[in-house]
N, C-alpha and C positions, 0 to 999 in steps of 0.2 A: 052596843057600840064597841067595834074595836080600840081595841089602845095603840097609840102612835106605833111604840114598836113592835108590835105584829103587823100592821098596814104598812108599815115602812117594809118589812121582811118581806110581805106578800108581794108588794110594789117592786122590791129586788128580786123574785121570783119570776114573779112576768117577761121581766127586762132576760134572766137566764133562761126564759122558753126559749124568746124569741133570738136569742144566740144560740140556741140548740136545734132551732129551724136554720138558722144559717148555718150551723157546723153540717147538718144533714143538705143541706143544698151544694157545698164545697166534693162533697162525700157523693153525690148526684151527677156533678158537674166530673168529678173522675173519671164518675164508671160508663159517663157517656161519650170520655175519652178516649174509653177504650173498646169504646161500642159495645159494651154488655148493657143491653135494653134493660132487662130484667133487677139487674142488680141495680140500674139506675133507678129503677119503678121503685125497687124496693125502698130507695131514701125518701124516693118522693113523696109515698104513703107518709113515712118518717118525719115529711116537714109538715102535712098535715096534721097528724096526729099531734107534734108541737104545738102549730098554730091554735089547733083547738084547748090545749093544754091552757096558751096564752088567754085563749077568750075565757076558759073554763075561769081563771084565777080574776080576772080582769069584771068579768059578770058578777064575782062572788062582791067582789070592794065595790062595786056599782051599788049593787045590792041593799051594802051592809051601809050606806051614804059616806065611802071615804072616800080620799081621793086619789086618784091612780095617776100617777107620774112615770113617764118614761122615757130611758136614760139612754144613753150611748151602748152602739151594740160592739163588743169585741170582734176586729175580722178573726174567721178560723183560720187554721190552716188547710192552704190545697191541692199540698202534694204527700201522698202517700207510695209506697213502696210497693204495694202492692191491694190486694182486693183483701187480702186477710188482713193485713195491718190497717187498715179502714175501718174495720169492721171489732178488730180490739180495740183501735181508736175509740171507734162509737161504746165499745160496752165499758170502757173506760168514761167516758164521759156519762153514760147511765146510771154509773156508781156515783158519781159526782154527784147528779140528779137526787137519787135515791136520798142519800146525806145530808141532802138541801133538805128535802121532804120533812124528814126523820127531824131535819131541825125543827122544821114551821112546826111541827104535831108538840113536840117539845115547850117551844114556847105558849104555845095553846092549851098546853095541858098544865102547863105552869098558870097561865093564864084564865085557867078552868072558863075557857071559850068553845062551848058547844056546838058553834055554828061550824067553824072553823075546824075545828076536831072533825066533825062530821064531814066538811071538804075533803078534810087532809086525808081521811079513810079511804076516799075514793084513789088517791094519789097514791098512797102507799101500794094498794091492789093494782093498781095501774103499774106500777116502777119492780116490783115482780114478775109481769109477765113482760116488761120492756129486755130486762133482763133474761131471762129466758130466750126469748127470743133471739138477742144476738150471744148466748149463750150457745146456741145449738145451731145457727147457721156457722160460727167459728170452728167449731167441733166438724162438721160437714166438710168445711173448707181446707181445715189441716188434713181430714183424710184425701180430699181429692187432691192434695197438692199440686203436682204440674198435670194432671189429667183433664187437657183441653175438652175432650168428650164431656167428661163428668161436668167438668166445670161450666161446659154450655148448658147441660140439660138441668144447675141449677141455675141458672139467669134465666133460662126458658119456665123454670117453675116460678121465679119470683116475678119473672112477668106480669102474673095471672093475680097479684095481691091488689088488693085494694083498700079502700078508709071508707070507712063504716062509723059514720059515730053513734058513742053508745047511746041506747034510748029507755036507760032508767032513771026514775025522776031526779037522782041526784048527779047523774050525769050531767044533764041538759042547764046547768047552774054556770 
């Protein structure tokens, strides 16, 4: 059985997915402002990959018999400067993420909750390569600076991304 303040934490978790699906849907709604398909695609993947985060977290408290409340979502903001500051936005927000994680594993492990520990693993491995990821498109982006060429043929490559969810057994939780 979880203890109140780890289900409360986890409960506050879900609620900060699915405000990380909306900061990536504002981040969506930009780039298809500016008619870059690709970099739109790419958030969209982005709010999937949240929403299953959300159900990930939300399956687990089902699970465990607690019970999952949820709370008021913060609007994002939905105007950026440009396509790189959206994108440090985003890895800025990942770090945030990350931190959250790092707490729940924390209190779990204060908690010597092995269900939960064993979740939060998947998370951590997960919030490394989230990082990464807009790690290295950043890096991409500062080199193509104002090169509209470069800059199409990466919207044209993130076109082509898509959401896959994972299919190992502690995934699928």
């Amino acid at each position: 059985m979880l203890s109140d303040r780890l289900v409360t934490a986890i409960n506050d978790q879900i609620n900060y997915e699915m405000y990380s699906a909306n900061i990536y849907f504002a981040m969506q709604a930009y780039c298809d402002s500016l008619d870059l398909d690709g970099f739109a695609n790419f958030f969209k993947v982005q709010i999937e990959e949240e929403n299953f985060h959300t159900s990930k977290f939300y399956n687990f408290l089902n699970q465990m018999d607690a019970r999952i409340n949820i709370g008021a979502i913060e609007a994002p903001s939905n105007d950026y400067g440009s396509i790189l500051e959206a994108f440090k936005e985003a890895l800025n927000h990942e770090k945030k993420v990350t931190k959250r994680i790092y707490n729940l594993m924390n209190i779990a492990t204060e908690e010597r909750d092995h269900a939960t520990m064993s979740l939060l693993k998947w998370f951590i491995d997960e919030q490394v390569e989230e990082e990464d990821t807009f790690n290295k498109l950043i890096k991409k982006l500062e080199r193509i600076g104002d090169n509209a060429a470069a800059l199409y043929m990466l919207d044209t490559e993130l076109q082509a991304r898509t959401f896959v969810p994972p299919t190992t057994s502690n995934a699928a939780n």
